[in-house]
C-alpha positions as CSV (number, residue, x, y, z in Angstrom):
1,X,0.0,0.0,0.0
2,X,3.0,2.4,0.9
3,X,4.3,2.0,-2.7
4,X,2.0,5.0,-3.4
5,X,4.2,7.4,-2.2
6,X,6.7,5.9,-4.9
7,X,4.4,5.9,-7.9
8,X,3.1,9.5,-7.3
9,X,6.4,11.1,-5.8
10,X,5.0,12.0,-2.7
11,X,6.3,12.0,0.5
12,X,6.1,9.3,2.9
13,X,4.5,10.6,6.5
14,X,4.6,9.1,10.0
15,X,1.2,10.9,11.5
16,X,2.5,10.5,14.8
17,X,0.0,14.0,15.4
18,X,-3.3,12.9,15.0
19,X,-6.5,12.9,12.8
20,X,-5.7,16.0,10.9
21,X,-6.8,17.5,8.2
22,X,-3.6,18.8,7.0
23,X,-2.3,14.8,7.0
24,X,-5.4,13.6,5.3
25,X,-7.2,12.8,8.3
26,X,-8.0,9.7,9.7
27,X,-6.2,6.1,8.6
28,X,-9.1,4.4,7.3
29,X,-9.8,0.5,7.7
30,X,-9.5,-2.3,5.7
31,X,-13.6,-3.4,6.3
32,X,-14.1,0.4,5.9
33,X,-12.0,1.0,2.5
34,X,-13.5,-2.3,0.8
35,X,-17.3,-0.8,1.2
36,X,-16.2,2.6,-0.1
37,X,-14.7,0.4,-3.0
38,X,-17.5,-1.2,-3.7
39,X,-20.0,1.9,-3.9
40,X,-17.5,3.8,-6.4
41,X,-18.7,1.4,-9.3
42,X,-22.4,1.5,-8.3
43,X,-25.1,3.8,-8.2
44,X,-27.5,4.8,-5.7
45,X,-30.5,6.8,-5.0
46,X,-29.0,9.7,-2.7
47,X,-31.7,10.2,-0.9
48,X,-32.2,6.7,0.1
49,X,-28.0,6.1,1.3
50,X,-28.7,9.1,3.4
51,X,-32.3,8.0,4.7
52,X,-30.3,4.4,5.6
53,X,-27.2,6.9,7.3
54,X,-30.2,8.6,8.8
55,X,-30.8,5.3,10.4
56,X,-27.2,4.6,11.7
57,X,-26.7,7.9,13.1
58,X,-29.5,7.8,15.0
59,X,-28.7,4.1,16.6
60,X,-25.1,5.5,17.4
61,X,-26.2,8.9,19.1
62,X,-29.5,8.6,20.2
63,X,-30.7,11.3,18.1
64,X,-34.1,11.8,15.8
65,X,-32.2,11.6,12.6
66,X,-28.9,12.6,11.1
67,X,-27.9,13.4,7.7
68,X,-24.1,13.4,6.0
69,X,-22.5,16.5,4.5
70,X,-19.1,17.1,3.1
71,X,-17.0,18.2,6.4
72,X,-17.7,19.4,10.1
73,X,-17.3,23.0,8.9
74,X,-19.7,22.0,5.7
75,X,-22.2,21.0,8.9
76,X,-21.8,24.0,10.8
77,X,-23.0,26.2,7.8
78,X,-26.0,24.0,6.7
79,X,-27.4,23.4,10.5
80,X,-26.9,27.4,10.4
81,X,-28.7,28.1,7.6
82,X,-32.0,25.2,8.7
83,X,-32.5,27.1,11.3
84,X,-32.8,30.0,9.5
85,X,-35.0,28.7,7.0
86,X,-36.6,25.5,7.9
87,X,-38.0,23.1,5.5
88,X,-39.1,25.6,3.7
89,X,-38.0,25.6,-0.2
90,X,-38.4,28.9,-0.9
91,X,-36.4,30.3,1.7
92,X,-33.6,27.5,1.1
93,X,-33.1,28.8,-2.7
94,X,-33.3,32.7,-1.2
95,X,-30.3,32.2,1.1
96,X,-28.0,34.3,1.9
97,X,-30.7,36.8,0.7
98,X,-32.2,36.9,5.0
99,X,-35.0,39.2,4.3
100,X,-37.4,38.4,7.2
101,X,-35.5,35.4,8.7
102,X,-34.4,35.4,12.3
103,X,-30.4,35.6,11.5
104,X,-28.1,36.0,14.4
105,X,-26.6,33.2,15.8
106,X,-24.9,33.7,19.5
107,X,-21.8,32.2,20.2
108,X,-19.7,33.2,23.5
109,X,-16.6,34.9,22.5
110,X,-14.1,32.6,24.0
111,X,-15.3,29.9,21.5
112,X,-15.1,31.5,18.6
113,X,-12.5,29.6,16.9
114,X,-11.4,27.9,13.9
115,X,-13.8,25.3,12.4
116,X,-10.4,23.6,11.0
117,X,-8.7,26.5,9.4
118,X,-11.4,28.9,8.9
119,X,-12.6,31.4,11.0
120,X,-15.9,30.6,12.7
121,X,-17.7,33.5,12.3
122,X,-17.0,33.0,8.7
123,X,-18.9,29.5,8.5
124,X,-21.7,31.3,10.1
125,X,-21.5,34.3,8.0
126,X,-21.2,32.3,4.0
127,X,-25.0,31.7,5.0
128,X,-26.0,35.4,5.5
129,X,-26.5,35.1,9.2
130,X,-24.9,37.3,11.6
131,X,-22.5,36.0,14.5
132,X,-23.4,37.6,18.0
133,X,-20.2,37.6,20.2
134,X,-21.1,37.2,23.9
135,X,-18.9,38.0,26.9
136,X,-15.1,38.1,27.0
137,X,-12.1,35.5,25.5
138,X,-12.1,33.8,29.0
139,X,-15.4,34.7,30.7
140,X,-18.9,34.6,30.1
141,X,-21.7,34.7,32.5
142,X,-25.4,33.5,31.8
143,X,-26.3,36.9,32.6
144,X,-25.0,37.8,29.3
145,X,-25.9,34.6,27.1
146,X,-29.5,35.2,28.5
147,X,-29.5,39.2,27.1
148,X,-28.1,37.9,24.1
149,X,-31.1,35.8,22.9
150,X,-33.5,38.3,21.3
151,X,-36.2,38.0,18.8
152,X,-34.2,38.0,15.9
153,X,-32.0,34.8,17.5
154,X,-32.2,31.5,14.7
155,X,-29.8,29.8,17.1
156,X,-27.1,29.5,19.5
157,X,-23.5,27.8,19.2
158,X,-21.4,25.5,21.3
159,X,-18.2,24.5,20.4
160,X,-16.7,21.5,22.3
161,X,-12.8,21.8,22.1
162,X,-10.4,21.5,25.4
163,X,-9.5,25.0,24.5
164,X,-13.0,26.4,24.7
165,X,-13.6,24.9,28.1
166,X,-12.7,27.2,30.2
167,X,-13.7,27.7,33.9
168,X,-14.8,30.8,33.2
169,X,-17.4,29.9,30.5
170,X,-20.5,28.3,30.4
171,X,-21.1,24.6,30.6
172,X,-23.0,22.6,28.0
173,X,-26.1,22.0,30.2
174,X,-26.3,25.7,31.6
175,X,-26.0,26.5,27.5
176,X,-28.7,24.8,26.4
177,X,-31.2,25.2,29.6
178,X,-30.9,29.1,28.5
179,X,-31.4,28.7,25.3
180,X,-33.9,26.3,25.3
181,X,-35.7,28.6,28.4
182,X,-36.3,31.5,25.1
183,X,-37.3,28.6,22.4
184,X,-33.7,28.9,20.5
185,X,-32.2,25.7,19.7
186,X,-28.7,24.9,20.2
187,X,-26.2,23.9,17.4
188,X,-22.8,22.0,19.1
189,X,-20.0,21.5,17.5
190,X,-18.4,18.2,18.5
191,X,-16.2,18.0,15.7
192,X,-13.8,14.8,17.2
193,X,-16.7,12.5,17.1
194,X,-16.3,11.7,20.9
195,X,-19.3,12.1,23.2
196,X,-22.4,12.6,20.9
197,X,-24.9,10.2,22.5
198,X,-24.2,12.1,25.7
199,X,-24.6,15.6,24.2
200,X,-27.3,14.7,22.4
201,X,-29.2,13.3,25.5
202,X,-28.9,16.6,27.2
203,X,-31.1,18.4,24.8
204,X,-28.8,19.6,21.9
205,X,-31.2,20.3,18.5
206,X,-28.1,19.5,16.4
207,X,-24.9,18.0,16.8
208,X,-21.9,18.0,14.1
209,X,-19.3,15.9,14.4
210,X,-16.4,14.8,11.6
211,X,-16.7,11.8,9.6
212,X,-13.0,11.9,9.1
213,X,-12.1,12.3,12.7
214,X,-11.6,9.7,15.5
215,X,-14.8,8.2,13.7
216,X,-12.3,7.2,11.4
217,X,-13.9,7.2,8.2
218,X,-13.9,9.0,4.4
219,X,-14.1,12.6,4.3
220,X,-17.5,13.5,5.7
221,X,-19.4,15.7,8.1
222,X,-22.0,13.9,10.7
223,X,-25.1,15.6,11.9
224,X,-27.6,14.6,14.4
225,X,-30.5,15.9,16.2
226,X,-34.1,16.6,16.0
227,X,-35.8,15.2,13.1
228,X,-37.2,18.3,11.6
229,X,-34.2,20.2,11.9
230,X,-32.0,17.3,10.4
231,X,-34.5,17.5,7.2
232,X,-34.0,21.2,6.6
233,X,-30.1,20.6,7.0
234,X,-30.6,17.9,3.9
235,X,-32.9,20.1,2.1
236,X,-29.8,23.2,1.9
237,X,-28.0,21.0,-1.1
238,X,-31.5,22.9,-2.8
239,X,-29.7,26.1,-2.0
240,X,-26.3,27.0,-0.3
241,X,-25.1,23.7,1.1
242,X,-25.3,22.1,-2.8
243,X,-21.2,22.9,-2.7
244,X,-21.2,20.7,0.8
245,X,-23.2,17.7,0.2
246,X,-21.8,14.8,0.5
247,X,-20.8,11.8,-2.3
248,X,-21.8,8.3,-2.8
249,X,-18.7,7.0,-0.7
250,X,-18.7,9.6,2.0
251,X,-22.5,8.5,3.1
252,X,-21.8,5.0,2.6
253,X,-18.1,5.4,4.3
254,X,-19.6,6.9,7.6
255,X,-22.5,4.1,7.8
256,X,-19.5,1.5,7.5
257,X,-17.4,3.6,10.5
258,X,-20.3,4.2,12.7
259,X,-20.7,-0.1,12.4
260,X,-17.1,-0.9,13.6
261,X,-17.2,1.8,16.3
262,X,-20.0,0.3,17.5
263,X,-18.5,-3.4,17.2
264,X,-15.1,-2.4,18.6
265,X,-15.0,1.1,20.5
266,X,-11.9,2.9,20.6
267,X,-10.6,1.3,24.0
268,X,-9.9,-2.0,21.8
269,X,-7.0,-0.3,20.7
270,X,-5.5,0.9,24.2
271,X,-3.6,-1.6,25.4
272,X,-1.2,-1.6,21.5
273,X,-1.0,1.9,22.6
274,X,0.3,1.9,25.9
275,X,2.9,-0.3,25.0
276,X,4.2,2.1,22.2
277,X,4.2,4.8,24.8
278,X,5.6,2.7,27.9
279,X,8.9,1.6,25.0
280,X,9.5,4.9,23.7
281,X,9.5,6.5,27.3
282,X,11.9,3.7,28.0
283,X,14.1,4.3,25.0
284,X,14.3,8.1,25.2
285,X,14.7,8.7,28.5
286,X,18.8,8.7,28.4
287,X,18.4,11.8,26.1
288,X,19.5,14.9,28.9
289,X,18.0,17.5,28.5
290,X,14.6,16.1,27.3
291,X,11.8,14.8,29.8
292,X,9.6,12.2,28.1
293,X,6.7,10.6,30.0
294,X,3.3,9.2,29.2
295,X,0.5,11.5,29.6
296,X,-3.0,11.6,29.1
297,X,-4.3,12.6,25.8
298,X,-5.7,16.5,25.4
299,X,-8.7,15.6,22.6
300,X,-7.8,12.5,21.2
301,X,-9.5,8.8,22.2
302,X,-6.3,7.2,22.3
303,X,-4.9,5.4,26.1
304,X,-2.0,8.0,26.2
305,X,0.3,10.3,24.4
306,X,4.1,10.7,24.8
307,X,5.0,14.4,26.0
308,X,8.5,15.1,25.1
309,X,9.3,18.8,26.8
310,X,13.1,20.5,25.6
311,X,14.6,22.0,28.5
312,X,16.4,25.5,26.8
313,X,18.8,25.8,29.9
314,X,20.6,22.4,28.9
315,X,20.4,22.3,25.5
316,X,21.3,24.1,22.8
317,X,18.1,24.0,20.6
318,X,14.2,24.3,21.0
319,X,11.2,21.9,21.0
320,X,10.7,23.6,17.4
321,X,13.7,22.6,15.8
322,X,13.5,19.3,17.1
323,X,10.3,19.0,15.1
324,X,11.2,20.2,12.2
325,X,14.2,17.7,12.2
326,X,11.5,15.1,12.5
327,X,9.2,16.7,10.2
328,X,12.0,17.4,7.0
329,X,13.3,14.0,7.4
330,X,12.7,10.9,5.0
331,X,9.5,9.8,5.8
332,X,8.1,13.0,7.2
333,X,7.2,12.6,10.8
334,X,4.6,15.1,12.0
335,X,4.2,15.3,15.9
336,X,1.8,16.7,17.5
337,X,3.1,20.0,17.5
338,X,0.3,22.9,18.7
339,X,1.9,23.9,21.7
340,X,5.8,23.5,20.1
341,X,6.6,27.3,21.1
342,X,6.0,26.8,25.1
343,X,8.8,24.0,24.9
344,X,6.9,20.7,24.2
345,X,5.3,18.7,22.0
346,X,3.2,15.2,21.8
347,X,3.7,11.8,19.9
348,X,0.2,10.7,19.4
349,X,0.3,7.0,18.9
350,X,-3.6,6.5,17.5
351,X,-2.3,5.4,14.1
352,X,1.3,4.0,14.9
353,X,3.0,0.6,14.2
354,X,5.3,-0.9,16.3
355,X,7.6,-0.3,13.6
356,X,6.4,3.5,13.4
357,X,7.1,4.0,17.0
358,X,10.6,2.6,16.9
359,X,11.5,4.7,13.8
360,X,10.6,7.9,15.4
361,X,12.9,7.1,18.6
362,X,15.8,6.3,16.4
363,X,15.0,9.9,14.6
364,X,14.5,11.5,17.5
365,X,17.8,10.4,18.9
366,X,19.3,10.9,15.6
367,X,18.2,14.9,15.1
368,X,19.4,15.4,19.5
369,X,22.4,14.7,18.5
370,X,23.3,16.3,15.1
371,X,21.2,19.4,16.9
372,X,23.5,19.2,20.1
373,X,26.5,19.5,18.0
374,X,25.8,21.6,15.7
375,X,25.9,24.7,18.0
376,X,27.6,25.4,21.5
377,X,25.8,28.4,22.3
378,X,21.9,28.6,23.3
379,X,19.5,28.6,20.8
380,X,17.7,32.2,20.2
381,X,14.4,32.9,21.6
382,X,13.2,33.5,18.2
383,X,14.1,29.7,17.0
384,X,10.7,29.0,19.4
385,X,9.1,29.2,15.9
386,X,6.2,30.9,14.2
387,X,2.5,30.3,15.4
388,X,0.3,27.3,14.6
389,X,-1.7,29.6,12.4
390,X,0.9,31.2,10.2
391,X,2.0,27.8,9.8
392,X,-1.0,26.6,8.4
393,X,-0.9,29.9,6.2
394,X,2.6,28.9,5.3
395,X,1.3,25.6,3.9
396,X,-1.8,27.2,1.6
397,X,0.0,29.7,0.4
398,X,3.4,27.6,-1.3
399,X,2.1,24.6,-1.7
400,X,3.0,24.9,-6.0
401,X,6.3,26.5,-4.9
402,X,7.9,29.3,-6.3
């Protein structure tokens, strides 16, 4: 399977980070990549895959109903715009014309974040609708949420992430008791896949989730929720959300996913994983000037990630240069890297071999050293490296080179 790389003259890539986007996603399975297979050379009546995905959702959340789209992001803007408009056809095909729709959607400020890359207010805004900011980056009190909802309110958002958890913002339930207190129904963003039967059970009218994720299936966006809702999100491919529905393989791909995540879980895979994490702790731990050790994951369903932190006072290089050693090596090895410029960084182990893991510890050793001696004097605080978003700006904007 790896001679792909060969034939197309790509890069080969350890995703030692996690589900991302940027890596392709998730590593799909073999049961998983036979029924996609299978659906390219047939046809289907669209509406009937997604009636029967309908049907899977639903078992595997506990919602109404649920419906595929294209991405998470893709879901965000269509539950967005079915609350604006409904079921109704006519106001589907006006979109984002919002001439006598309710059209703000209230978010609290602290969760306004990406939806991948993109801005979220910009997901909300490509339907017409207005974003409503409420309280400050860290704070938000239900004071505020509850001025917030006025008459022209479609809906409210939640976004689930461990960054937009805060102590000093609102909890789920509090959320959507307020909401639910002035008749707005609540969109949540649960983009990992983790969780959904337990946010939909306390009251949630929609629930997004990635296909692609930690569900670990073909590019896709999940939603789930109350039954009427979940039909206006289908209806949008009759207006705005035609550019986000979802393809034959995508539909078919998420009913196959949902069906071994129910059959296996993700814990069936913990016990490979702490064994990766427990050999590379073991191997790495003679390197001074790094501290390795097994922690427990921030958003990912796997037993335990390896935290390697670069102490700056002992050696002569940062946590960001170690990674890019990784990364510009032969295969590519991406780490988790999102919090590289406070002096650490992860090895996910979700989708690594035994083979994987032992690679990385001979590369890791491998750039220590040629790092260590290429310079005797501390590296400078600008070497910390640029910010997660520039480097994701970095990456759009040379990808066809010079």
């Amino acid at each position: 399977m790896k001679a792909i790389y060969e034939k197309y003259g790509l890069t080969p890539v350890i995703n030692a980070r996690s589900s991302a986007t940027l890596l392709g996603a998730a590593q799909v399975g073999p049961y998983i990549r036979e029924v996609v297979a299978d659906s390219l050379g047939l046809s289907f009546a669209m509406a009937e895959l997604q009636k029967r995905a309908s049907q899977e959702i639903a078992s595997f959340t506990g919602a109404e109903a649920g419906c595929v789209t294209a991405c998470t992001a893709a879901g965000l803007s269509v539950a967005v715009a079915a609350c604006m408009t409904g079921r109704d056809p006519h106001r589907i095909k006006e979109l984002p014309r919002v001439e006598g729709l309710k059209d703000e959607v209230v978010i609290e400020k602290g969760h306004v974040i990406s939806a991948g890359d993109a801005p979220m207010y910009q997901v909300v805004r490509i339907t017409g609708a207005t974003l409503i900011e409420v309280g400050e980056a860290a704070d938000c009190g239900v004071f505020q949420l509850e001025a917030s909802l006025m008459e022209q309110t479609a809906c409210a958002l939640y976004v689930i992430t461990p960054r937009s958890s805060e102590a000093g913002l609102i909890d789920l339930e509090t959320f959507i008791e307020v909401c639910h207190s002035k008749d707005v129904p609540v969109i949540v963003d649960a983009a990992d896949g983790r969780g959904l039967r337990e946010i939909v059970a306390l009251g949630a009218d929609i629930v997004i989730a990635s296909g692609h994720k930690w569900i670990c299936g073909p590019t896709s966006g999940i939603l789930a929720g109350r039954k009427e809702l979940i039909q206006a999100c289908y209806m949008q491919e009759m207006g705005i959300g035609r550019m986000m529905k979802a393809g034959k393989e995508s539909v078919i791909g998420v009913i196959a996913a949902l069906e071994v995540l129910k059959r296996d879980g993700w814990a069936g895979r913990h016990p490979h994983q702490r064994r990766l994490i427990e050999m590379m702790v073991d191997r790495l731990s003679h390197l001074k000037g790094l501290r390795v050790a097994s922690v427990s994951p921030l958003d990912s369903p796997a037993a335990c990630w390896l935290r390697v932190d670069v102490d700056g006072e002992s050696v002569p290089f940062t946590a960001w240069q170690l990674t890019q050693q990784l990364e510009q090596g032969i295969p590519s090895i991406k780490t988790h890297d999102y919090d590289v410029r406070l002096g650490y960084f992860h090895i996910e182990p979700f989708f690594l071999s035994e083979d994987d893991a032992q690679l990385i510890c001979s590369r890791l050793e491998e750039a220590y050293h040629q790092l260590a001696n290429q310079s005797s004097v501390k590296a400078e605080a600008g070497s910390r490296g640029p910010t997660r978003l520039d480097r994701v700006a970095d990456i759009y904007r040379t990808w066809l080179g010079d």
